[in-house]
N, CA, C and O of each residue as an XYZ file, in Angstrom:
568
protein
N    -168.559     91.617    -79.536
C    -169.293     91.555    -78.286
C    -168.385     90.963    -77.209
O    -167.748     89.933    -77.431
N    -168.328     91.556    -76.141
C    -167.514     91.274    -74.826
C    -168.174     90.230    -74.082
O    -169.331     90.509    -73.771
N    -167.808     89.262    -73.766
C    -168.484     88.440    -72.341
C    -167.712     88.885    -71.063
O    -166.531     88.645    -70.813
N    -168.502     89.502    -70.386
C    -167.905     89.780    -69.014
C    -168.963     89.190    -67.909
O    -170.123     88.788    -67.989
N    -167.817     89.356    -66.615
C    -168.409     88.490    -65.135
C    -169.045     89.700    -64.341
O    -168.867     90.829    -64.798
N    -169.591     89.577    -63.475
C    -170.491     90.272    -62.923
C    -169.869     89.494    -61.952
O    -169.563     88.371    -62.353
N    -169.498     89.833    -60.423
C    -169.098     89.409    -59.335
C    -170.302     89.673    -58.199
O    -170.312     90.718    -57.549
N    -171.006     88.948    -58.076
C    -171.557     89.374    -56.712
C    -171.203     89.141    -55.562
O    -171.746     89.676    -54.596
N    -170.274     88.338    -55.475
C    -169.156     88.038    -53.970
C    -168.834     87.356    -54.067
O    -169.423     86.408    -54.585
N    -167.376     87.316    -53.540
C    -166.176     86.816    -54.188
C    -166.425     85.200    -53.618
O    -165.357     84.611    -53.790
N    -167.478     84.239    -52.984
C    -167.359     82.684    -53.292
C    -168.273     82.543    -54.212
O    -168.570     81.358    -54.363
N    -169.058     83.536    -55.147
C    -169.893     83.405    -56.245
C    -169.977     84.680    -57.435
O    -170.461     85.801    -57.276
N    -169.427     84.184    -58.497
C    -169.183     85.014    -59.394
C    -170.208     84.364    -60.624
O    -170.129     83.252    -61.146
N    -171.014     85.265    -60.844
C    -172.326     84.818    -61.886
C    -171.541     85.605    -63.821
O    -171.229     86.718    -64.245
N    -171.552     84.882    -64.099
C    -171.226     84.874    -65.393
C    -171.965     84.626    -66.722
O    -172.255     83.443    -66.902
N    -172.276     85.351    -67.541
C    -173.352     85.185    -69.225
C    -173.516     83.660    -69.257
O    -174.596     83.076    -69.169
N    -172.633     83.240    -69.357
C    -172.339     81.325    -69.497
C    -172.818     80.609    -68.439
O    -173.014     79.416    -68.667
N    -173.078     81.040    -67.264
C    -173.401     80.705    -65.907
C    -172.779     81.050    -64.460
O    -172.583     82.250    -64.268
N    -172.495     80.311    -63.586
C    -172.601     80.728    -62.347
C    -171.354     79.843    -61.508
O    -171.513     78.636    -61.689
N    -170.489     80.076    -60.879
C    -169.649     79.432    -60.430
C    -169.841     79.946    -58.692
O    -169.764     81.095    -58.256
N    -170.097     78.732    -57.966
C    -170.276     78.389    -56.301
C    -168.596     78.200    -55.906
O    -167.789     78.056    -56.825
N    -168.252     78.211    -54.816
C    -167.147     77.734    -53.932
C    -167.796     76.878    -52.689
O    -167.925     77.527    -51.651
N    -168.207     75.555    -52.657
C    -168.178     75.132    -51.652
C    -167.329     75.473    -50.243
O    -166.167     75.861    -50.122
N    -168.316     75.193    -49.256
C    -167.543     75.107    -47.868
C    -166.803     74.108    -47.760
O    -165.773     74.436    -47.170
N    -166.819     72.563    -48.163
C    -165.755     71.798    -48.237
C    -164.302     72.039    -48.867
O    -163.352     71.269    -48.728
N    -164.294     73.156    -49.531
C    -162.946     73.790    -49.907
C    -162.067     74.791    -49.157
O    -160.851     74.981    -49.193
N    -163.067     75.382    -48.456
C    -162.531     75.991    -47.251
C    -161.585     75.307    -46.174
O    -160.414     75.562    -45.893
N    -162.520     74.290    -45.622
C    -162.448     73.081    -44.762
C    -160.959     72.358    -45.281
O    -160.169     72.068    -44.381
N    -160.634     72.116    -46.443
C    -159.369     71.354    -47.029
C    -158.440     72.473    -46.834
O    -157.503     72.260    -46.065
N    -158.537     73.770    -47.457
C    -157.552     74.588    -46.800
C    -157.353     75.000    -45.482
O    -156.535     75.853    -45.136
N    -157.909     74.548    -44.944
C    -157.372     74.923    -43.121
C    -156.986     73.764    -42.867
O    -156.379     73.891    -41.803
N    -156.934     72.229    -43.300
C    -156.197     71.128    -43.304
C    -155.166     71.394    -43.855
O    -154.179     71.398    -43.120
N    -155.007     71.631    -44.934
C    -153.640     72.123    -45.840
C    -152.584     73.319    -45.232
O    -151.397     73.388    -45.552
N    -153.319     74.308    -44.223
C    -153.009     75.216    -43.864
C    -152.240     74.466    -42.472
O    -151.216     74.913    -41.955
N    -152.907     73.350    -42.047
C    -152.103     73.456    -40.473
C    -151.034     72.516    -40.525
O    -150.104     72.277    -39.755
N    -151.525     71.865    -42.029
C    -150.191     70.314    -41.719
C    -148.682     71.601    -42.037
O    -147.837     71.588    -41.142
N    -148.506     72.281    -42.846
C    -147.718     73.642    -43.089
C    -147.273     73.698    -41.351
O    -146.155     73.257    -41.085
N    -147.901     74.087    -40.506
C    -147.248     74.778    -39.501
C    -146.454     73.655    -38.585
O    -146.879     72.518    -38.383
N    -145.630     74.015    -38.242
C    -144.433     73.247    -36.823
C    -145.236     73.120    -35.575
O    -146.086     73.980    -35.343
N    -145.079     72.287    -34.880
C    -145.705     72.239    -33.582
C    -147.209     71.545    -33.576
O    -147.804     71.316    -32.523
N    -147.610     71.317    -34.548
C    -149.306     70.581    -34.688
C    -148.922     69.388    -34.764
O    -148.127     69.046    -35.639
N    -149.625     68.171    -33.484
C    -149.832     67.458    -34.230
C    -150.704     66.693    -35.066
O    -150.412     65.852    -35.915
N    -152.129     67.234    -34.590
C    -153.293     66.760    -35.518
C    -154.484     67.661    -34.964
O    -154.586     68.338    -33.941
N    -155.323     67.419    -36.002
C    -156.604     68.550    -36.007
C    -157.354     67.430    -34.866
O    -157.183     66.247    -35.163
N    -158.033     67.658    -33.802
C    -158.447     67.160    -32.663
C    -160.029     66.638    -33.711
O    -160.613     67.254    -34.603
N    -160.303     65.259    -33.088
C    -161.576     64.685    -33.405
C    -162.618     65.741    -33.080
O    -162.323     66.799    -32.523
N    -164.102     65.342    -33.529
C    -165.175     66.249    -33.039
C    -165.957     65.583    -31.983
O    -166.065     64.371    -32.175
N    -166.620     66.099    -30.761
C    -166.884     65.208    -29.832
C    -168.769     65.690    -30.254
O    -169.367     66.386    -31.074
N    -169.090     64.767    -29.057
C    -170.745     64.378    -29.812
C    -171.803     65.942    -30.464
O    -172.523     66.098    -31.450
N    -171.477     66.659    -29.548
C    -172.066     67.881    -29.752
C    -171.578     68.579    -31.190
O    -172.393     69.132    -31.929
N    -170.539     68.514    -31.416
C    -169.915     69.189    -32.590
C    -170.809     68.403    -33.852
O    -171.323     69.053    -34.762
N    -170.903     66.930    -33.752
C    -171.654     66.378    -34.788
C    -173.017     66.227    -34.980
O    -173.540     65.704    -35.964
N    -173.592     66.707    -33.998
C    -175.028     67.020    -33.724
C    -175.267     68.562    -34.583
O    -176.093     68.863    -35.445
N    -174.422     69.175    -34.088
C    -174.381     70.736    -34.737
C    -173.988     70.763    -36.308
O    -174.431     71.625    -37.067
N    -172.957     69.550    -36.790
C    -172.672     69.341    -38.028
C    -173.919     68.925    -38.378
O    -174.484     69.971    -38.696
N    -174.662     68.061    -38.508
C    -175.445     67.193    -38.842
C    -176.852     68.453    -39.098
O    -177.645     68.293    -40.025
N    -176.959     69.616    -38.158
C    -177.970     70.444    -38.442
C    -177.481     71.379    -39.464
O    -178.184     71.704    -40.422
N    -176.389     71.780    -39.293
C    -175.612     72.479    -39.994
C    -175.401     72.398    -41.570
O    -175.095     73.376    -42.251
N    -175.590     71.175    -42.041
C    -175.164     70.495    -43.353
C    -176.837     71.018    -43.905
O    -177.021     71.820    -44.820
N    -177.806     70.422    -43.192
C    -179.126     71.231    -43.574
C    -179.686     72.313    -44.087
O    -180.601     72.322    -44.910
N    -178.977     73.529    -43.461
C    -179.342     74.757    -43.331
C    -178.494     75.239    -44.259
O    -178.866     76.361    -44.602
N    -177.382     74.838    -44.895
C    -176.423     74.748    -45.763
C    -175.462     76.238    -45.708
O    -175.116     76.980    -46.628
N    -175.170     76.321    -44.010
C    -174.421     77.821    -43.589
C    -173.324     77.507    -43.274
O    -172.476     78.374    -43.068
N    -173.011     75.999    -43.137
C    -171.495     75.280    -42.525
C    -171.078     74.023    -42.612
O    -171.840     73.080    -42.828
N    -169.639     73.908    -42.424
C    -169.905     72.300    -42.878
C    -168.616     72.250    -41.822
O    -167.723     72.992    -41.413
N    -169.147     70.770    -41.635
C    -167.539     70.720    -40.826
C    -166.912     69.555    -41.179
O    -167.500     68.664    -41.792
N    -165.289     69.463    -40.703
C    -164.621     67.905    -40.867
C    -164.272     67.829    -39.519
O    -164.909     68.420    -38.647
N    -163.005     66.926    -39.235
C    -162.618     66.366    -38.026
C    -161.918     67.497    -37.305
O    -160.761     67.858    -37.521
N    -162.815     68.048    -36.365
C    -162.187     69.259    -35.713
C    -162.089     70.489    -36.145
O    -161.216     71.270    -35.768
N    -163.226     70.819    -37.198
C    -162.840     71.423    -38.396
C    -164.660     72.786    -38.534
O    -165.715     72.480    -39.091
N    -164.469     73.621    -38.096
C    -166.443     73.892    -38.222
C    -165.786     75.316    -39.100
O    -164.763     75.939    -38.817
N    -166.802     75.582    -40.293
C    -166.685     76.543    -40.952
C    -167.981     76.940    -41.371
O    -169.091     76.421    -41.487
N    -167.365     78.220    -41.584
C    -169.583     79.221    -41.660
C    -168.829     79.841    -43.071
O    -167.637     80.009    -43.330
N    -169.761     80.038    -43.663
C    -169.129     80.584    -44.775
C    -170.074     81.733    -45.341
O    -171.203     81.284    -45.541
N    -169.940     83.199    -45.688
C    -170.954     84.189    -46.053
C    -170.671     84.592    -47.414
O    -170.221     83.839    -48.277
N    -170.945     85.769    -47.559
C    -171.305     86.083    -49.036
C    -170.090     86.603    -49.440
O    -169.633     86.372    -50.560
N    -169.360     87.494    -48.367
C    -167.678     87.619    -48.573
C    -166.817     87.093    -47.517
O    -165.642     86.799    -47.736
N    -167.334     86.978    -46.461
C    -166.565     86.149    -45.498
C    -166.714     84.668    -44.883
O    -167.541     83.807    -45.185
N    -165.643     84.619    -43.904
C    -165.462     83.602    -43.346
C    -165.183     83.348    -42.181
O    -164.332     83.945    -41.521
N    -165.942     82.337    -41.765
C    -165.511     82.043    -39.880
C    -165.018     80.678    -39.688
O    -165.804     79.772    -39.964
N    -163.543     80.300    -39.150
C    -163.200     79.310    -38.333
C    -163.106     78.775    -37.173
O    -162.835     79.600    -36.300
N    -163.247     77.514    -36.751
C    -162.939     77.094    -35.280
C    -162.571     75.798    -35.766
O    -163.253     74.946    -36.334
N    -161.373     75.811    -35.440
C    -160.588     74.865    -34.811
C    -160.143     73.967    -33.736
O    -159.731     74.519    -32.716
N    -160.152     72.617    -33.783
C    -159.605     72.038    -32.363
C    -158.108     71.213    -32.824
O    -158.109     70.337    -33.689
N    -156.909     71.638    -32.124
C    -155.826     70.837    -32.381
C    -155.024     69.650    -31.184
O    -155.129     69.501    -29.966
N    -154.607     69.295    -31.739
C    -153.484     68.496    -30.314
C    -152.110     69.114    -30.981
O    -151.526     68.962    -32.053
N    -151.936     69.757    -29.991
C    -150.098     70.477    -29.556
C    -149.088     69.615    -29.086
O    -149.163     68.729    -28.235
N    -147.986     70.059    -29.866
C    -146.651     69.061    -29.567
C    -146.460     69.873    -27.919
O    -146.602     71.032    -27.529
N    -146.170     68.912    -27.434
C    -145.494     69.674    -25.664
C    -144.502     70.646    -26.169
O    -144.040     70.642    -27.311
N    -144.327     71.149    -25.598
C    -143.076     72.029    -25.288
C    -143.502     73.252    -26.601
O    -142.702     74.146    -26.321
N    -144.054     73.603    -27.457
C    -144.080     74.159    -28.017
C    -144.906     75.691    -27.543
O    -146.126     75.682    -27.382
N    -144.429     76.436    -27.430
C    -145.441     77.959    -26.891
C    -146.199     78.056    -27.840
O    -145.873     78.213    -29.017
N    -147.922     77.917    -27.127
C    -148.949     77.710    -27.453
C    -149.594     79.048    -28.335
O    -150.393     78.961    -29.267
N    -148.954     80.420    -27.706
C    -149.277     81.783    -28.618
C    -148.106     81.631    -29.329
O    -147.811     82.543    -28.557
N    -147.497     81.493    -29.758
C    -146.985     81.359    -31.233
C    -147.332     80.495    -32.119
O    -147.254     80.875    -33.287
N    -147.686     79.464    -31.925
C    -148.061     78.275    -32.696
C    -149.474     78.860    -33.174
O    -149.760     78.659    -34.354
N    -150.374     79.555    -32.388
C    -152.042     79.689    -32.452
C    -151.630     80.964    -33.597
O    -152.095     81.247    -34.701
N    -150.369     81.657    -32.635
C    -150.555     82.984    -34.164
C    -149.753     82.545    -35.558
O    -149.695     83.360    -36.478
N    -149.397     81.785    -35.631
C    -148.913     80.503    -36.979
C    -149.661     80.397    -37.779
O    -149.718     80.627    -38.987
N    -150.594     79.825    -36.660
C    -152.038     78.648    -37.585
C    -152.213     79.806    -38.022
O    -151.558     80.267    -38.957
N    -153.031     80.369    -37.462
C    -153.953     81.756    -37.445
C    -153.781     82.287    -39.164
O    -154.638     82.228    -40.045
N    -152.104     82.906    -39.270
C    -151.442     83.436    -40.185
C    -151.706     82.490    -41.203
O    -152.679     82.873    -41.852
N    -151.183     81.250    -41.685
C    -151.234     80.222    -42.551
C    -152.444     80.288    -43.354
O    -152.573     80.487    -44.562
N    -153.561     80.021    -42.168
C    -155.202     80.229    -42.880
C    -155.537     80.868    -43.281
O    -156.450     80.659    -44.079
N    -155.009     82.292    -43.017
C    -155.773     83.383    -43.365
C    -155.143     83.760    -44.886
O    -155.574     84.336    -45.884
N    -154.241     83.295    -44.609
C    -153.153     83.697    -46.182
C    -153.760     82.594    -47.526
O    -154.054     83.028    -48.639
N    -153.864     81.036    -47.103
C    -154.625     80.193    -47.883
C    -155.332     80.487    -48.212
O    -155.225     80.347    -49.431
N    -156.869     81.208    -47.812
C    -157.867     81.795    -48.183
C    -158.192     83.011    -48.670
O    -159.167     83.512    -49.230
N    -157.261     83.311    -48.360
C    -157.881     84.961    -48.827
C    -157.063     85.121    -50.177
O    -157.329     85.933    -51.064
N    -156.128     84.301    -50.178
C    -155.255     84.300    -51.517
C    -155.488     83.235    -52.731
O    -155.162     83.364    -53.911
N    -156.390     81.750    -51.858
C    -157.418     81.256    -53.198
C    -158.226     81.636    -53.596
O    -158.493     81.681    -54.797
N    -159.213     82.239    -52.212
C    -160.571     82.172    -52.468
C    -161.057     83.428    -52.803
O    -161.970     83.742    -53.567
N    -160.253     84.156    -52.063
C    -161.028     86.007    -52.214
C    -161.167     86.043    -51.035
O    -160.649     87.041    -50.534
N    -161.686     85.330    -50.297
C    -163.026     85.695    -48.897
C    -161.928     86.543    -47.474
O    -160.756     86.347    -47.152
N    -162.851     87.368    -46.999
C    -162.398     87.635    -45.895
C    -161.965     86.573    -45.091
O    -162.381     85.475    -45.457
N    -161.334     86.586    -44.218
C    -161.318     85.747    -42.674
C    -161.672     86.363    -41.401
O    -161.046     86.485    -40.348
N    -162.708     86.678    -41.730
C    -163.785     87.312    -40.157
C    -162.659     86.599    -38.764
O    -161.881     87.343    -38.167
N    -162.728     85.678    -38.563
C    -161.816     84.999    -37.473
C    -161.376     83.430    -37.730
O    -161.746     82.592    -38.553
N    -160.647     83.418    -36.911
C    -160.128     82.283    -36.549
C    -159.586     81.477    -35.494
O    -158.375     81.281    -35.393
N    -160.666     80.872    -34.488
C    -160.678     80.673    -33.385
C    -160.318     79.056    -33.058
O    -161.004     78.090    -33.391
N    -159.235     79.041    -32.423
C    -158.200     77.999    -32.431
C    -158.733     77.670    -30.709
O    -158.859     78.415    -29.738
N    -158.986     75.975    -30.938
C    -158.554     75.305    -29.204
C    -157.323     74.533    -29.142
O    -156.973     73.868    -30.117
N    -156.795     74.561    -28.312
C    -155.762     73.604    -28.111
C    -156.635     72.470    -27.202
O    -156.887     72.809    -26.046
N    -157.066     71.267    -27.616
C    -157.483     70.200    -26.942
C    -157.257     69.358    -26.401
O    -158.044     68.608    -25.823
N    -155.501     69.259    -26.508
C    -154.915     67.981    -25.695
C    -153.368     68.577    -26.504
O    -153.214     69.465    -27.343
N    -152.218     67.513    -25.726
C    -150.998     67.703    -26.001
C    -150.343     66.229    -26.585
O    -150.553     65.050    -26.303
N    -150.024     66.475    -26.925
C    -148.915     65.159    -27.582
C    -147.667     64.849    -26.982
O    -146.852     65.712    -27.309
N    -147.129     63.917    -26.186
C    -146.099     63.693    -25.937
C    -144.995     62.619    -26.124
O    -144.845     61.602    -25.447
N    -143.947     63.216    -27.604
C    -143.221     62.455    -28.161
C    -142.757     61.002    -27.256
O    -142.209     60.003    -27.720
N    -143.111     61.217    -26.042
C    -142.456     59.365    -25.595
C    -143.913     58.800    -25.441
O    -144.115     57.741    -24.847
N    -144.898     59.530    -25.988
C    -146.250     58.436    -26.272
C    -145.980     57.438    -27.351
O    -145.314     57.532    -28.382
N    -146.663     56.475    -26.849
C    -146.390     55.496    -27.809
C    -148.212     54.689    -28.482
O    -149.183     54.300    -27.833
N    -148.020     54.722    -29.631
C    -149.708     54.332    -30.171
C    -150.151     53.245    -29.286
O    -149.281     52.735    -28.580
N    -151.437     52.774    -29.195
C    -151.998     51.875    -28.399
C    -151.289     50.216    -28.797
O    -151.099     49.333    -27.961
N    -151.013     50.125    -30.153
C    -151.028     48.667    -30.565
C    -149.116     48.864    -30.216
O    -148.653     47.791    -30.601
N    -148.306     49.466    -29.851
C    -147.022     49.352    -29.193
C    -146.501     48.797    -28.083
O    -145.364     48.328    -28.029
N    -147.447     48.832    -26.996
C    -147.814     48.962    -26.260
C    -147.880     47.252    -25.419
O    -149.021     46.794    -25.482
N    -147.063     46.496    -24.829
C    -146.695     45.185    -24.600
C    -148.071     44.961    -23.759
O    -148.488     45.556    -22.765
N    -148.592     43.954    -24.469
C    -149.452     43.203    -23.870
C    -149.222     42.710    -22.625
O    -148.086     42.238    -22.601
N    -150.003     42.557    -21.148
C    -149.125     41.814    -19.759
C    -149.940     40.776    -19.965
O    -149.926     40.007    -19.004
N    -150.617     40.460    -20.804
C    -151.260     39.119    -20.825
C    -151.495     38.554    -22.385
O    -151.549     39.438    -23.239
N    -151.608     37.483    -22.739
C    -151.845     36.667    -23.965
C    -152.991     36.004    -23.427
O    -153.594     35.169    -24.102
């Protein structure tokens, strides 16, 4: 007697033995994993109040999940991203976006199976190497 899988779409493959899910939080780690990979990023941009209002409904309805800058929808074969980053200066912003873009789509579709319906990138702010962190930063008073 054979045990075979029955695929009903590729983030859920139901099997004699049971049933195997792909969380959206795995998605979410590969588009982290996917951008620290690219040149020119320097961090996935925080989420501002609205984004966590929308997370917070979102986690409910159990169609998306998001991290820091991070919102993902996830379907029965596909997938939707949006992204917010901070850009190194000087770096040309359509090459870097078609980078990311490339990186993610290759992470996923080559762990997971899933389409990549899109992948919609903001650039939210810039980084500029003679910034210096807040606590660097000489006190004019004690």
């Amino acid at each position: 007697m054979t045990v075979g899988t029955i695929t009903t779409h590729p983030n859920q493959v139901e099997h004699q033995l049971g049933k195997t899910t792909i969380a959206p939080e795995v998605v979410t780690q590969l588009v982290e994993i996917a951008a620290k990979k690219v040149q020119g990023i320097h961090s996935i941009a925080k989420q501002g109040i609205g984004e966590h209002i929308a997370e917070f409904t979102q986690r409910f309805s159990g169609k998306s999940l998001s991290g820091p800058g991070i919102v993902v929808e996830v379907g029965e074969r596909e997938v939707a991203i949006d992204l917010r980053i901070i850009a190194h200066y000087g770096v040309k912003v359509s090459d870097l976006a078609a980078n990311l873009r490339q990186s993610i789509i290759e992470q996923i579709e080559s762990l997971l199976g899933l389409i990549v319906k899109e992948v919609n990138i903001q650039v939210s702010g810039l980084f500029f190497p003679e910034d210096k962190p807040v606590e660097m930063i000489a006190r004019r008073v004690e």
